[in-house]
N, C-alpha and C positions, 0 to 999 in steps of 0.2 A: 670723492663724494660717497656717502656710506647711504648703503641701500636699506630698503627699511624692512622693517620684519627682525629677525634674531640678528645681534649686533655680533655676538659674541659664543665663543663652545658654551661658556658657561649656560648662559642663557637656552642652547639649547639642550643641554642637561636638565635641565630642571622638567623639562614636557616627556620626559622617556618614561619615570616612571606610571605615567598617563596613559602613554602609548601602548605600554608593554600590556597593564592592565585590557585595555579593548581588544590585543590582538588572543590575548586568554581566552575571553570571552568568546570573542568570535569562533575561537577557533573549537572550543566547547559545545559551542551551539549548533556548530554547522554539522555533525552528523546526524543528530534529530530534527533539524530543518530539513535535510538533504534527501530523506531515506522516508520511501512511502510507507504505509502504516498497512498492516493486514490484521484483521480480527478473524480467526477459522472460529468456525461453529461445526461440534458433530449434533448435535440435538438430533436430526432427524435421519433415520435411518431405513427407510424404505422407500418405493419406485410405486407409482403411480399404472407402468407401462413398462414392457421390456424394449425399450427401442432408445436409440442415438440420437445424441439434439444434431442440429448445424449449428454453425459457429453463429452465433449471437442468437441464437433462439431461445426462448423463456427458460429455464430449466426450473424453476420455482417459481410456484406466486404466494405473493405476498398472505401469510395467516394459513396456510396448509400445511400440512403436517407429513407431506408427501412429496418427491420431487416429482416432475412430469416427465423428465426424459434423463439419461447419462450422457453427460459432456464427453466430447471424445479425448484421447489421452492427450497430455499436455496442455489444457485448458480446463478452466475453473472457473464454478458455479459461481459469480458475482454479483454483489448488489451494492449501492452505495450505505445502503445501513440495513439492520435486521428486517425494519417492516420494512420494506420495497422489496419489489419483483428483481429474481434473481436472473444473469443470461451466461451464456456459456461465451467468456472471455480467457485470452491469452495472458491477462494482465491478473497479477498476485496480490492487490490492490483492492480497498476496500473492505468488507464485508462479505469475506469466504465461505460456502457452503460445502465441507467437508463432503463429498460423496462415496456410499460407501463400497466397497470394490463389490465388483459382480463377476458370476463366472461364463458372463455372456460372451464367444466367440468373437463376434466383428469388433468389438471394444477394445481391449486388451495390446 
């Protein structure tokens, strides 16, 4: 008794060139699907305050031209898009607020 679906090789030669085409694609696509996005911004360039955020504390609000506090090293001034309030995260992601190096002690 012959089972159903492809009888024969031929028959399933003819779906490869199909197959091959999707696995291109896919595989095309999947680094810019995979990899999160970061937009840095340096625009702003001066300090509010001389003092250190804590980790998730405002470091920017939204429409000022000034940060309010310097994120400690290895975190980054974030906000989901330009206008929204920025916080000191771990994550590279999003909407970067480029902070610019100081020669304050506890920081560094």
């Amino acid at each position: 008794m012959a089972r159903p679906g492809l009888q024969t090789p031929r028959a399933a030669l003819q779906f490869l060139p199909s197959l091959l085409l999707v696995v291109m694609v896919l595989a095309m696509a999947a680094p810019a699907m995979g990899a999160p996005r970061s937009l840095p911004d340096q625009s702003i360039r001066s300090y509010i305050s001389q003092r250190a955020c804590w980790w998730n504390e405002l470091c920017k609000e939204e429409f000022q031209p000034m940060f309010k506090c310097r994120c400690p090293k290895f975190s980054y001034c974030r906000s989901p898009g330009k206008y929204y309030n920025a916080r000191c995260a771990m994550s590279s992601t999003g909407y970067i607020w480029m902070q610019p190096e100081t020669r304050w002690s506890l920081l560094s």
